[in-house]
Every structure is written in structure tokens, then in C-alpha cells.
N, CA and C atoms of all chains as a GROMACS GRO file, in nm:
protein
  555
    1UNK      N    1   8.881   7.316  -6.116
    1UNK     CA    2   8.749   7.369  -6.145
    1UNK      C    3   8.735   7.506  -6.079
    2UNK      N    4   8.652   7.605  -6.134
    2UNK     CA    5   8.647   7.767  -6.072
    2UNK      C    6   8.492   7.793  -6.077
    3UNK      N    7   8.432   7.838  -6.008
    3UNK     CA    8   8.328   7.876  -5.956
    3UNK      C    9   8.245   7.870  -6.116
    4UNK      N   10   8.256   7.987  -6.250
    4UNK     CA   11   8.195   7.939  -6.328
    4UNK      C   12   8.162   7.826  -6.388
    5UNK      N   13   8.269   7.719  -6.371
    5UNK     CA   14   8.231   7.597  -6.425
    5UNK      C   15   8.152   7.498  -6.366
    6UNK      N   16   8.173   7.537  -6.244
    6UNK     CA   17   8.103   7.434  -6.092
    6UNK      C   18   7.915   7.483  -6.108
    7UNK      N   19   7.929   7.635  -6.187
    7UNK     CA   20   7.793   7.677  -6.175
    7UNK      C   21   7.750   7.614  -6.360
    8UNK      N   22   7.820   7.603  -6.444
    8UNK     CA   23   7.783   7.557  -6.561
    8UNK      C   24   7.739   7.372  -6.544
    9UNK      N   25   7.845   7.329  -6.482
    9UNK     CA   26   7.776   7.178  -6.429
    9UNK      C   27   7.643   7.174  -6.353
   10UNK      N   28   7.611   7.202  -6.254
   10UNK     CA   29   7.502   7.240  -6.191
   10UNK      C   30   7.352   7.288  -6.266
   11UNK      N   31   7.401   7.372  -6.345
   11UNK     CA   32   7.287   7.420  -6.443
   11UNK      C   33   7.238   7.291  -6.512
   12UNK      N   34   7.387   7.254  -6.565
   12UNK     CA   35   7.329   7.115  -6.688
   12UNK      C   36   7.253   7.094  -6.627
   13UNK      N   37   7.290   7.002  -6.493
   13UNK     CA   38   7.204   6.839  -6.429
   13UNK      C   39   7.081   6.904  -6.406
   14UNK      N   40   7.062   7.045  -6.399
   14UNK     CA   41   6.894   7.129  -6.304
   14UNK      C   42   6.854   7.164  -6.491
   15UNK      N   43   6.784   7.106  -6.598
   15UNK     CA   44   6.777   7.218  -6.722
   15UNK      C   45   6.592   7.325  -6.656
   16UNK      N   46   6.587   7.274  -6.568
   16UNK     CA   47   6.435   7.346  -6.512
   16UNK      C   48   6.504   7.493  -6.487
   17UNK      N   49   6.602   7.503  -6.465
   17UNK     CA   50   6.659   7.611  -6.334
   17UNK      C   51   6.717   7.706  -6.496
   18UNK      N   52   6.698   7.856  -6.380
   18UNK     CA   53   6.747   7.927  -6.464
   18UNK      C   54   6.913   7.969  -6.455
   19UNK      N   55   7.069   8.012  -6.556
   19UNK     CA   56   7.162   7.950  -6.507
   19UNK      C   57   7.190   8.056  -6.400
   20UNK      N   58   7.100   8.159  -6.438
   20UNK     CA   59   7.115   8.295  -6.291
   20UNK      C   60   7.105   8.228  -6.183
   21UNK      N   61   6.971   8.159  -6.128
   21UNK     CA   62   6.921   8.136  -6.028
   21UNK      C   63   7.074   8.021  -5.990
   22UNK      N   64   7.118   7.963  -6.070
   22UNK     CA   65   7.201   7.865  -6.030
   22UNK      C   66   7.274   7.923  -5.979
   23UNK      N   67   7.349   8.011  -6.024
   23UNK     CA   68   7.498   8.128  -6.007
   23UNK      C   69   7.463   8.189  -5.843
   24UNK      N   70   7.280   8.220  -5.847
   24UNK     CA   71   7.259   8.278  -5.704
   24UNK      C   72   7.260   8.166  -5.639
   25UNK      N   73   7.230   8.066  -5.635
   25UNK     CA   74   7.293   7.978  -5.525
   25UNK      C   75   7.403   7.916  -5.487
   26UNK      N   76   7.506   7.935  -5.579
   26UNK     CA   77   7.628   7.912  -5.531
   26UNK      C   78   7.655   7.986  -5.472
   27UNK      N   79   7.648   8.183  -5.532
   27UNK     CA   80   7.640   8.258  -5.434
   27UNK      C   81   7.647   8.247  -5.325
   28UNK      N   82   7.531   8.237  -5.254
   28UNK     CA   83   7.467   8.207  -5.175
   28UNK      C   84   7.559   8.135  -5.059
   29UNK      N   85   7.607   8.045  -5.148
   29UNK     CA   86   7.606   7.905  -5.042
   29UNK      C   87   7.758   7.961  -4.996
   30UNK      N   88   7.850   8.030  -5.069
   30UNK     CA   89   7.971   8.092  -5.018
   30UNK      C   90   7.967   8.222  -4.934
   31UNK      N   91   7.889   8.308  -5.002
   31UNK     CA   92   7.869   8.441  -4.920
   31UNK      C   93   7.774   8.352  -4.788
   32UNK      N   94   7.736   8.285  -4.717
   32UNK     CA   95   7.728   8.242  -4.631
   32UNK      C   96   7.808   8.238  -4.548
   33UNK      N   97   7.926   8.131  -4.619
   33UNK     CA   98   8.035   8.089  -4.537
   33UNK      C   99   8.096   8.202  -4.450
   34UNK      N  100   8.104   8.282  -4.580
   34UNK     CA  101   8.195   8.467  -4.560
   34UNK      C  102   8.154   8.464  -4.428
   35UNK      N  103   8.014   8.488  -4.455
   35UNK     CA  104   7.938   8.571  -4.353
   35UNK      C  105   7.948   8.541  -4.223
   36UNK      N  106   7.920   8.399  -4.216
   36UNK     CA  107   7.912   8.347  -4.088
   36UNK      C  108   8.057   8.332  -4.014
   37UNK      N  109   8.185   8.290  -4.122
   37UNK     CA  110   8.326   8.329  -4.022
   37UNK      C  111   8.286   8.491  -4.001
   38UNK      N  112   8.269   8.542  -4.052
   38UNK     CA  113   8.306   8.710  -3.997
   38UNK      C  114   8.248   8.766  -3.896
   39UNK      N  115   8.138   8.627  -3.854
   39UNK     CA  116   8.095   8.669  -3.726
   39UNK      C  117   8.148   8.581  -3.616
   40UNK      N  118   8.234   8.510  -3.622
   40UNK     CA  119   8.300   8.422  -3.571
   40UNK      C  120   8.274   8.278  -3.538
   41UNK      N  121   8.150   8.266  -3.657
   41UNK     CA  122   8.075   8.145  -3.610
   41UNK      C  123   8.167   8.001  -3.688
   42UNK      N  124   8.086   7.922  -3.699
   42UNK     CA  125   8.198   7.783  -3.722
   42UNK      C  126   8.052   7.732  -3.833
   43UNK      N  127   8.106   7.663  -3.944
   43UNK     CA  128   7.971   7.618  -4.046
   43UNK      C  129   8.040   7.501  -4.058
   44UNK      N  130   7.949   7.416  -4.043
   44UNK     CA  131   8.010   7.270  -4.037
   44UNK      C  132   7.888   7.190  -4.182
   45UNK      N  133   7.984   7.206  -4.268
   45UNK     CA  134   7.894   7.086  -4.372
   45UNK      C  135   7.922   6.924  -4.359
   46UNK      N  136   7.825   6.856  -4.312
   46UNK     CA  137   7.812   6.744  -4.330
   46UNK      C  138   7.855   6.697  -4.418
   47UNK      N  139   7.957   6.538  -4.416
   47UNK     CA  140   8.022   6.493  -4.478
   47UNK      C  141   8.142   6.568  -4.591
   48UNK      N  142   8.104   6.677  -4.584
   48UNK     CA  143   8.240   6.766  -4.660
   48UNK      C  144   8.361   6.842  -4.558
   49UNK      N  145   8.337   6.879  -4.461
   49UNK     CA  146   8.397   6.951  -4.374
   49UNK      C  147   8.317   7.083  -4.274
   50UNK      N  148   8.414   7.116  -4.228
   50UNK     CA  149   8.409   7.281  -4.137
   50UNK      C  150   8.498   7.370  -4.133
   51UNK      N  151   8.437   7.492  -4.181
   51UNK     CA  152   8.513   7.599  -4.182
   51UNK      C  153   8.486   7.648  -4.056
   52UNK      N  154   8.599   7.749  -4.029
   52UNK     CA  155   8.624   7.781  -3.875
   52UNK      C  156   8.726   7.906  -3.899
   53UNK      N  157   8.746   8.007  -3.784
   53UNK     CA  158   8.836   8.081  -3.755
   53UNK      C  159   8.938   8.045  -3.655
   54UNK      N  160   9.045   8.099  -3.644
   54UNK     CA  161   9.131   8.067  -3.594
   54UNK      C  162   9.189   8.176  -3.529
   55UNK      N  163   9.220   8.243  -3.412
   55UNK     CA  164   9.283   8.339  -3.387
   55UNK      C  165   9.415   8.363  -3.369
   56UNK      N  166   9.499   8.456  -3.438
   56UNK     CA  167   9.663   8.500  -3.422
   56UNK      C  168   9.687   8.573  -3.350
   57UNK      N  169   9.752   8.576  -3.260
   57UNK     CA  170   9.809   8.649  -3.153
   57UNK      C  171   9.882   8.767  -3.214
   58UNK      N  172   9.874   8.858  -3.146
   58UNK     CA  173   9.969   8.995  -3.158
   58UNK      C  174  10.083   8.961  -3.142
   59UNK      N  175  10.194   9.038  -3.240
   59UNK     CA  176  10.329   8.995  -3.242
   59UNK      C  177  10.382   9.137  -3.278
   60UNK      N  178  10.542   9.123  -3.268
   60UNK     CA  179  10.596   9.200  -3.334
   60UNK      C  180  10.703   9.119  -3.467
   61UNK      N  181  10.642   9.165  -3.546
   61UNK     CA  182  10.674   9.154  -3.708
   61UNK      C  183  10.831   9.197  -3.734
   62UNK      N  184  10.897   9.167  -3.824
   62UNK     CA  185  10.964   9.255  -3.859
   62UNK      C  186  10.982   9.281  -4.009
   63UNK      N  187  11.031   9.390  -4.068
   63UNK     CA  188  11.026   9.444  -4.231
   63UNK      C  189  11.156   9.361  -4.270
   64UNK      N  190  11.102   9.248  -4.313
   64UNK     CA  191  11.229   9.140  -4.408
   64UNK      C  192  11.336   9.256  -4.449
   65UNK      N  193  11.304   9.364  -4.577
   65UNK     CA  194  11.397   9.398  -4.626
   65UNK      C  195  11.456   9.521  -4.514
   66UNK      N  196  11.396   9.578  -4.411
   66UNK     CA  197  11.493   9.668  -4.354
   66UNK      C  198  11.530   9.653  -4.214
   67UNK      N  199  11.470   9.537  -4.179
   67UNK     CA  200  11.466   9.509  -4.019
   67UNK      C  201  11.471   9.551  -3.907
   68UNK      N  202  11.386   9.652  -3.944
   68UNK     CA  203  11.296   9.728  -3.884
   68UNK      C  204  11.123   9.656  -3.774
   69UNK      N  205  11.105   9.683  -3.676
   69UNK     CA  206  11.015   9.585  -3.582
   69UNK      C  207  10.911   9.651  -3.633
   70UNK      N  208  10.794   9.582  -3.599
   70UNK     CA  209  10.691   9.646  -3.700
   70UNK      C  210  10.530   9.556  -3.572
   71UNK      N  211  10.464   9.633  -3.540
   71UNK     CA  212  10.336   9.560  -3.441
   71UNK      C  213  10.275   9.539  -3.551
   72UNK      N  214  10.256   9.357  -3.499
   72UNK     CA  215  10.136   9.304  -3.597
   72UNK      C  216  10.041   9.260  -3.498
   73UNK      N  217   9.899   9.320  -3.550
   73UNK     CA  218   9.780   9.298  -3.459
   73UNK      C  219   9.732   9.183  -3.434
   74UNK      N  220   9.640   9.173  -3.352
   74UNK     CA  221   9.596   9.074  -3.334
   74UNK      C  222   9.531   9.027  -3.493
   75UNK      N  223   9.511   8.839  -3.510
   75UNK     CA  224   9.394   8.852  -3.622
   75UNK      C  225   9.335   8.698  -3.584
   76UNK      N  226   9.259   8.719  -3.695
   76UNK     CA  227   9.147   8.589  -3.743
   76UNK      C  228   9.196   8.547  -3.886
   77UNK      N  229   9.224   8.418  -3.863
   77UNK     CA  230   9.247   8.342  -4.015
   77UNK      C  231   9.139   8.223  -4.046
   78UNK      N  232   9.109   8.208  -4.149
   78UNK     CA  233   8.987   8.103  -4.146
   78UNK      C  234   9.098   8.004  -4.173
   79UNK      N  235   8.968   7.902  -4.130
   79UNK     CA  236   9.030   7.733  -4.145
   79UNK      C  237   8.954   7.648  -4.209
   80UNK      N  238   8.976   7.544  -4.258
   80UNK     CA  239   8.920   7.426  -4.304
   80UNK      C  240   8.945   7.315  -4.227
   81UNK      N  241   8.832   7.223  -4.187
   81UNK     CA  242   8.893   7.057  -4.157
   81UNK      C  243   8.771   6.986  -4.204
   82UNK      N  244   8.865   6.886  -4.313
   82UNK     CA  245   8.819   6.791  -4.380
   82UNK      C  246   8.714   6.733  -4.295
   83UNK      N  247   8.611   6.672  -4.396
   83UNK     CA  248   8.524   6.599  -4.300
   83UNK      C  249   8.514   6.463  -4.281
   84UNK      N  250   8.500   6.344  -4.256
   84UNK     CA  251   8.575   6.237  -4.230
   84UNK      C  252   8.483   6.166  -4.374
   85UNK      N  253   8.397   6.181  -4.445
   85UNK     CA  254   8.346   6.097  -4.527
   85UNK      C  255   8.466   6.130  -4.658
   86UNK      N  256   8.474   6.282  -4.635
   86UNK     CA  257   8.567   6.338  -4.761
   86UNK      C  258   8.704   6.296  -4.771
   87UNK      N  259   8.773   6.284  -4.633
   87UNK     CA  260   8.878   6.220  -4.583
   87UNK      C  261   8.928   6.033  -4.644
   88UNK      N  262   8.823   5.988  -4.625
   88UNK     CA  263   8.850   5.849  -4.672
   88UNK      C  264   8.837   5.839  -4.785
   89UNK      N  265   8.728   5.934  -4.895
   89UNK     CA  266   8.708   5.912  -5.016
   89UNK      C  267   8.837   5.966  -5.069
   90UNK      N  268   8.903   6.065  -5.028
   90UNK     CA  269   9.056   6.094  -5.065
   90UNK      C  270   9.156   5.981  -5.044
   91UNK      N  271   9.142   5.914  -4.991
   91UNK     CA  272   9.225   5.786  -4.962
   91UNK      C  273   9.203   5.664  -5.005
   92UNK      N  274   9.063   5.682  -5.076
   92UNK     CA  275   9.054   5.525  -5.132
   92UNK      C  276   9.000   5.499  -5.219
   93UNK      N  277   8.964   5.640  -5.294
   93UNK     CA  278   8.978   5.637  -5.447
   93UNK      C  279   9.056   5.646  -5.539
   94UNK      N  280   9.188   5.722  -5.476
   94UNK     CA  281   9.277   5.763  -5.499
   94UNK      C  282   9.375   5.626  -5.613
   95UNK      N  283   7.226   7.634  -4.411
   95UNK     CA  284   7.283   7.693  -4.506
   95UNK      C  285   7.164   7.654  -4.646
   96UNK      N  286   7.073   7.557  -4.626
   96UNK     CA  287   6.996   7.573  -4.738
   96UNK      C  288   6.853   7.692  -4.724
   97UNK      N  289   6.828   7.709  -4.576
   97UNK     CA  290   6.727   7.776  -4.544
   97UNK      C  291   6.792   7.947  -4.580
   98UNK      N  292   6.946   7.987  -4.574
   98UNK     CA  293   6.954   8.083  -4.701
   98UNK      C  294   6.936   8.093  -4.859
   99UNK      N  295   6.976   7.975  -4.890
   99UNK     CA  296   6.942   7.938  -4.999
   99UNK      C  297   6.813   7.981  -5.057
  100UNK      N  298   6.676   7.886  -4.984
  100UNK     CA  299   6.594   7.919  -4.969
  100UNK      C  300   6.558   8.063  -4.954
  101UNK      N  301   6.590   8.129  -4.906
  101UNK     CA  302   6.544   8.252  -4.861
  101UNK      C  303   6.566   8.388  -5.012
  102UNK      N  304   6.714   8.353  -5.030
  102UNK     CA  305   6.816   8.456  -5.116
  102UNK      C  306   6.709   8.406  -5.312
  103UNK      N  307   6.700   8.244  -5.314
  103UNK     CA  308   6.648   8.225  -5.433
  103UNK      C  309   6.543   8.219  -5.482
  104UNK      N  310   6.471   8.160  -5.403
  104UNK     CA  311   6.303   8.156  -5.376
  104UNK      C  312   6.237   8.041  -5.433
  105UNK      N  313   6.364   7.954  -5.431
  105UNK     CA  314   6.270   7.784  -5.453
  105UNK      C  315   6.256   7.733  -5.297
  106UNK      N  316   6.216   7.604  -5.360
  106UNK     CA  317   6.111   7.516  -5.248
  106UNK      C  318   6.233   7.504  -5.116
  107UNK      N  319   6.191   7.479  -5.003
  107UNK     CA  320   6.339   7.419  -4.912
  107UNK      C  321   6.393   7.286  -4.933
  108UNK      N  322   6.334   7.204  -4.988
  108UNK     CA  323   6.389   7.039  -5.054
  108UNK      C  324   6.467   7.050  -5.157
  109UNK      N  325   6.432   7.177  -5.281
  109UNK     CA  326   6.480   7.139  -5.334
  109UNK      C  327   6.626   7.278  -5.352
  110UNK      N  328   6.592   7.359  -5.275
  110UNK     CA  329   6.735   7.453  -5.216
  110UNK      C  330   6.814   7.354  -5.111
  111UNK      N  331   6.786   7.238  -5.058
  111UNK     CA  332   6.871   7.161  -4.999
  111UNK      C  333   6.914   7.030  -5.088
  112UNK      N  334   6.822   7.033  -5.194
  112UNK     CA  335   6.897   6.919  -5.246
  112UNK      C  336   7.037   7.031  -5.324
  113UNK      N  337   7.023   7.123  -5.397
  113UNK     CA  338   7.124   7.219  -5.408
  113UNK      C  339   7.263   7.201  -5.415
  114UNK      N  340   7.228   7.223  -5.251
  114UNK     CA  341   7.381   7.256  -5.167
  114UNK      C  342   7.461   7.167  -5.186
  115UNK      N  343   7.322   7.030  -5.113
  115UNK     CA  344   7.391   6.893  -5.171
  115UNK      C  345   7.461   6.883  -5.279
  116UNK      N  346   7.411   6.924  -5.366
  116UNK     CA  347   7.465   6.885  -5.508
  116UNK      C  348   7.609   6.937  -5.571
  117UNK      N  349   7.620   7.068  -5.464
  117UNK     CA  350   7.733   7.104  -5.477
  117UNK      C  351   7.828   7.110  -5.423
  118UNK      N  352   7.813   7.074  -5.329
  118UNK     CA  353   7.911   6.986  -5.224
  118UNK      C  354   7.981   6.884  -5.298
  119UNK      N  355   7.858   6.810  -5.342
  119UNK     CA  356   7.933   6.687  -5.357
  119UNK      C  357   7.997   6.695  -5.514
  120UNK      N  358   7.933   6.760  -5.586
  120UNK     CA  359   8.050   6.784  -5.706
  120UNK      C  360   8.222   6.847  -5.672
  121UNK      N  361   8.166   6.922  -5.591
  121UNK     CA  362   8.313   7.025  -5.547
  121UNK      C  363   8.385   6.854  -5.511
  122UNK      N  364   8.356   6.810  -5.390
  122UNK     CA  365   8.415   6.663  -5.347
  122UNK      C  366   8.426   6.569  -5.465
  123UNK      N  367   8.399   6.548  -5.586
  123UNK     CA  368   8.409   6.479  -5.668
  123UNK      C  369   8.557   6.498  -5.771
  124UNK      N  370   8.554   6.652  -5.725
  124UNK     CA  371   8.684   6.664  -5.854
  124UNK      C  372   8.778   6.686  -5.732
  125UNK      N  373   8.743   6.695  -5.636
  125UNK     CA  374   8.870   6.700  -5.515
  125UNK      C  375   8.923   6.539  -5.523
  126UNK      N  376   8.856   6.466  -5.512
  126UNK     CA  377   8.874   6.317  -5.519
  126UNK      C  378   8.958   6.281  -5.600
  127UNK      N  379   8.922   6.327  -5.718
  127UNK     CA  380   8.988   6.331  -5.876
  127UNK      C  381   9.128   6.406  -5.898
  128UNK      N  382   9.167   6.471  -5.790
  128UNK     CA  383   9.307   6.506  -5.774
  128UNK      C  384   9.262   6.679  -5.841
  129UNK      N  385   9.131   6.762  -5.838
  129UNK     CA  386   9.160   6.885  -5.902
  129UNK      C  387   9.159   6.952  -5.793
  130UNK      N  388   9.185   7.088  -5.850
  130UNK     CA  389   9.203   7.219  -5.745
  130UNK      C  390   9.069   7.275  -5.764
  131UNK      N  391   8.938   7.342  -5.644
  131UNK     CA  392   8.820   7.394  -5.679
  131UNK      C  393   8.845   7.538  -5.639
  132UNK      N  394   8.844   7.620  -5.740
  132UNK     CA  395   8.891   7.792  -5.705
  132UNK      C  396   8.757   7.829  -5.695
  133UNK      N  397   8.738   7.917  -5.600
  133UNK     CA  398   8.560   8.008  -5.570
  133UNK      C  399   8.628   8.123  -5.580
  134UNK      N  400   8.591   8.234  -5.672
  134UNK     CA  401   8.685   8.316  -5.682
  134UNK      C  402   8.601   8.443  -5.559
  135UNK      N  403   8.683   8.527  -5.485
  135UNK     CA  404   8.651   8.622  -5.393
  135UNK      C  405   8.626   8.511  -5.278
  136UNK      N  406   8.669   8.358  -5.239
  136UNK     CA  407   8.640   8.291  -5.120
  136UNK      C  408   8.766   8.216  -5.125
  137UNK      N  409   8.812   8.091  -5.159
  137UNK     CA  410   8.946   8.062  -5.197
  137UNK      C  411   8.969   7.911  -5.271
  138UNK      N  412   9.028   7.871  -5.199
  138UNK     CA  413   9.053   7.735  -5.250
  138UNK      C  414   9.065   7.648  -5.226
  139UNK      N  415   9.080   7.489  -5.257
  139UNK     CA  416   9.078   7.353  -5.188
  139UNK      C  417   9.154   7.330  -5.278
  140UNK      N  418   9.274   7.239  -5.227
  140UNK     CA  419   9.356   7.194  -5.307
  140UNK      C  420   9.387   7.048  -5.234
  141UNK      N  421   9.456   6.936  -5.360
  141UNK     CA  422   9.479   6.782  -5.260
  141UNK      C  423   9.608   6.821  -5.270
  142UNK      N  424   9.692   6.743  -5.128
  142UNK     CA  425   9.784   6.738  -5.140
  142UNK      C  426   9.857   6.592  -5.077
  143UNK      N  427   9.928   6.583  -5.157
  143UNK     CA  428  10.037   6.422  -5.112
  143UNK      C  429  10.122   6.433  -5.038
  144UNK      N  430  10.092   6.352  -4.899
  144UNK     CA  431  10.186   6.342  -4.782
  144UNK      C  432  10.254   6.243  -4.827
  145UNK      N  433  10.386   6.214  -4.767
  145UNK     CA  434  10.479   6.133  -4.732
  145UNK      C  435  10.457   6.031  -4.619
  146UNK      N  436  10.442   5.908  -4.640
  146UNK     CA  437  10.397   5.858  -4.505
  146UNK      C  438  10.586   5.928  -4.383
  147UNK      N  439  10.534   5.869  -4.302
  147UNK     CA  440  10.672   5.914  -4.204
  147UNK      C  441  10.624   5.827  -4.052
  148UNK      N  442  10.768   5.808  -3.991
  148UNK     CA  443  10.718   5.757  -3.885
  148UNK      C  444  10.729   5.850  -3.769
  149UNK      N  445  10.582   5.787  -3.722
  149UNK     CA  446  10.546   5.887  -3.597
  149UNK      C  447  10.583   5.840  -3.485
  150UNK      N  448  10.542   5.937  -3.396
  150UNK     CA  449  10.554   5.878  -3.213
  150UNK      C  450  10.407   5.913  -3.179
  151UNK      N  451  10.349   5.807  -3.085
  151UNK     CA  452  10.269   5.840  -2.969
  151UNK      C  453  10.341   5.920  -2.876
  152UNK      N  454  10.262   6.069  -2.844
  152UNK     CA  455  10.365   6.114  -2.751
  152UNK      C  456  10.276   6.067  -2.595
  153UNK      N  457  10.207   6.007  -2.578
  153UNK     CA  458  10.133   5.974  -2.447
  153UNK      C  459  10.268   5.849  -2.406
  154UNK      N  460  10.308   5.777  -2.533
  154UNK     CA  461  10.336   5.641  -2.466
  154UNK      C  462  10.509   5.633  -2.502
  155UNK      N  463  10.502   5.731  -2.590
  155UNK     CA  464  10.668   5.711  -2.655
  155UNK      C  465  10.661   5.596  -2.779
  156UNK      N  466  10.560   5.546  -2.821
  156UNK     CA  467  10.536   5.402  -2.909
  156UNK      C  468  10.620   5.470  -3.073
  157UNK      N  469  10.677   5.412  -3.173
  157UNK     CA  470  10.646   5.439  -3.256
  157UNK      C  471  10.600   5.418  -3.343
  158UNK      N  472  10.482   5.485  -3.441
  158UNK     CA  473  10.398   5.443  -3.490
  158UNK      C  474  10.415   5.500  -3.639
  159UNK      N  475  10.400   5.371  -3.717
  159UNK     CA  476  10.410   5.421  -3.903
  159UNK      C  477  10.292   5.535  -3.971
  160UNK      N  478  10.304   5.618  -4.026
  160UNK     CA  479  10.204   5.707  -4.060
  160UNK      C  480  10.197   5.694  -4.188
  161UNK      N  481  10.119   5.634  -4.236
  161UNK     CA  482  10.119   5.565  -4.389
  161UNK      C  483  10.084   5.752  -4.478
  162UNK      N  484  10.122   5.732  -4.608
  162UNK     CA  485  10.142   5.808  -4.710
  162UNK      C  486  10.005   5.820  -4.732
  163UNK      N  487   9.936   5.977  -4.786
  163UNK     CA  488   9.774   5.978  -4.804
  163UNK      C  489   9.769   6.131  -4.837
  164UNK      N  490   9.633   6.151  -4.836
  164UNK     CA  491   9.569   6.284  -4.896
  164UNK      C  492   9.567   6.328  -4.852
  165UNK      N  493   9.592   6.423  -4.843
  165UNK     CA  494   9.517   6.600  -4.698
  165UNK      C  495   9.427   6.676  -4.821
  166UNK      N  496   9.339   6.771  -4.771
  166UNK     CA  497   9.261   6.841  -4.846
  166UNK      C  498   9.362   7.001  -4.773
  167UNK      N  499   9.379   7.081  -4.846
  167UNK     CA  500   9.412   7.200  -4.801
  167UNK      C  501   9.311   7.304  -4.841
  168UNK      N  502   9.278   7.394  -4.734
  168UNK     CA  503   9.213   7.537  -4.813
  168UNK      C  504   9.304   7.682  -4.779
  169UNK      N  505   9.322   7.760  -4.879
  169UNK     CA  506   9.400   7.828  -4.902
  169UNK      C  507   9.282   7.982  -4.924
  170UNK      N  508   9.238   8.076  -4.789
  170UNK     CA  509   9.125   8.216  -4.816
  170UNK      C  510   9.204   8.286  -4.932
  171UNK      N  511   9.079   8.313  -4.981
  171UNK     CA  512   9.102   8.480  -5.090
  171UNK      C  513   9.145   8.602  -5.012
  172UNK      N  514   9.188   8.691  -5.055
  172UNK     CA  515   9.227   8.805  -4.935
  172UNK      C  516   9.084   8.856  -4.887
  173UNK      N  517   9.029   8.852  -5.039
  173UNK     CA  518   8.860   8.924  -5.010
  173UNK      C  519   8.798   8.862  -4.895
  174UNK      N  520   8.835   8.695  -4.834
  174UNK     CA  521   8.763   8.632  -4.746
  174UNK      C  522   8.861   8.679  -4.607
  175UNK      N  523   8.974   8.694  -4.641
  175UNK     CA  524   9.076   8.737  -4.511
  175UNK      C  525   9.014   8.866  -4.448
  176UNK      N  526   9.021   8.968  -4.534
  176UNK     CA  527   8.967   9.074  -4.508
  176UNK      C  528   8.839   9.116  -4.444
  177UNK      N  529   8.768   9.043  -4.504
  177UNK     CA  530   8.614   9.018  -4.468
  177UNK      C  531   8.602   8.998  -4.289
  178UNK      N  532   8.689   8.892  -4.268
  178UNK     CA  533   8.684   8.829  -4.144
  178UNK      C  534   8.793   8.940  -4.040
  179UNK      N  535   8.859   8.983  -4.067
  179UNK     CA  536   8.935   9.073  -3.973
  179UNK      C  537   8.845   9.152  -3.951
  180UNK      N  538   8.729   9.266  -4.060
  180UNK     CA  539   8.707   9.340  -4.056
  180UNK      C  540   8.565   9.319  -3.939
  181UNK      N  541   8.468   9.168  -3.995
  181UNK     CA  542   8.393   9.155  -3.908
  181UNK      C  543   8.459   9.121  -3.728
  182UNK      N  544   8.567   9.125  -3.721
  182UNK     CA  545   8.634   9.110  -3.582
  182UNK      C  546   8.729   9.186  -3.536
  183UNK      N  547   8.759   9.263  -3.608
  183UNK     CA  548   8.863   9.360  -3.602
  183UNK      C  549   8.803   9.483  -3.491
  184UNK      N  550   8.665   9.497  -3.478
  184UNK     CA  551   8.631   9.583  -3.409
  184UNK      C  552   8.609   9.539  -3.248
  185UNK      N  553   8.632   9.445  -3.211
  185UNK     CA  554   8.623   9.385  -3.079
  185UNK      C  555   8.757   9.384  -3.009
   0.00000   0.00000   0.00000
């Protein structure tokens, strides 16, 4: 499923809603997420999971094809962890 | 996260939280169902099939069977990679 279709389901089940207003709340509900890792915060949805950052240490890299050392900076990678309702329904519906 | 909702759409807060709900739990519905949910410019959730394997307690040395099951994986968009270096990149 891809974001337009997740917002075409949604519309159906709402026919009050307009399918903009729908589209802005999915929006919404992701440019959140964005937002809030980029400030390093942690969003924890109930029964679905938490997204989170993760920090990578500074390294030195090297260029696969010329092997050549290369400084890789510090970074932030986001994360996911399942949330335990989502966790079992993966396991026992399955 | 519904009180943005609220804020960005300009319905009621019950029913910008029933919403979220709602899409949560669809996203979790086809995850269940074995699909992949792409948010395009955020990333992805994908299921994936472990192998059970046998484990160790490393407190006790025990070994313990790790039965075969689901993991949920999420996989960022660069747009969300980027996003996040850039909001931290300056510290």
C-alpha cells in the first residue's frame, strides 16, 4: 500500500470528509513524525510502535572503488520499534 | 500527534484523534496481511520472516529455542534521512 491509497481508503470509510482534508491529515500525521525526529525527540504511537533516532559515530569510511580513507561524520539515523500489540498481531494472524 | 492534526485541519479533537487512529490501524492491518506500507518522502514498513534459531541466555549460558516469526522493519526515505541530519547536524 502507498500513501495515495492509504489516503483513498480513509476517505471511503469518512464520505463527510473532504479527500483534501483527508490527504492533510495523513500529511500531517507523517510530517510530524519528520519533525519531531529532527528535533531529536522520540514519538511513541500506542499500540503501533516508536520512532526514534539513533546516533552514528564518526568514522573513517573508505571509497569501495579507490580505497582511498574518506571522514564520515558524525550522524542520526531514525528507527522503528514495533509496538507490542502490533508485534503479536504479526504472529498470530499470520 | 492528534492535537496537530487538530490544529493543521481544523476538525473537532475526537474526531482528528479518531483519525490517526484510523490510520494506524489500517497501515497495521495490511502489515498483518503480509503488505509493504510506502509513505512516499518518509519511508517504509516492511514484514519480514525470521528463521527460528537457537539462542543462548547470555546471563546464564542456557540454551534457548527462538521460534520462527515476524519482525516489522522500517526502511527512512533519504528525504526523512536528510531532514534529520540537517535538524542535528548543527549541534
Amino acid at each position: 500500500m502507498i500513501k495515495s491509497e492509504l489516503i483513498a481508503i480513509i476517505a471511503e470509510n469518512n464520505p463527510h470528509l473532504y479527500q483534501r482534508d483527508v490527504e492533510r491529515i495523513v500529511t500531517t500525521i507523517f510530517d510530524e513524525i519528520s519533525d519531531a525526529l529532527a528535533r531529536g525527540d522520540r514519538v511513541e504511537l500506542r499500540g503501533f510502535g516508536a520512532f526514534s533516532t539513533k546516533e552514528r559515530a564518526a568514522r573513517v569510511g573508505r571509497n569501495p572503488r579507490t580505497g582511498e580513507a574518506v571522514q564520515v561524520d558524525k550522524k542520526y539515523v531514525p528507527y522503528f520499534k514495533c509496538g507490542k500489540d502490533l508485534r503479536d498481531r504479526l504472529n498470530t494472524d499470520a | 500527534m492528534a492535537e496537530a492534526v487538530y490544529q493543521q485541519v481544523g476538525l473537532s479533537r475526537n474526531e482528528s484523534a479518531d483519525h490517526v487512529e484510523a490510520i494506524l490501524s489500517e497501515i497495521s492491518d495490511r502489515l498483518v496481511a503480509g503488505e509493504t506500507v510506502k509513505i512516499s518522502s518518509f519511508g517504509s514498513l516492511q514484514v519480514r520472516q525470521k528463521t527460528g534459531r537457537i539462542g543462548r541466555n547470555p546471563k546464564t549460558g542456557e540454551e534457548v529455542p527462538i521460534n520462527p516469526r515476524r519482525v516489522l522493519v522500517f526502511r527512512a526515505s533519504h528525504v526523512l534521512k536528510d531532514k534529520i541530519n540537517k535538524g542535528n547536524g548543527g549541534a
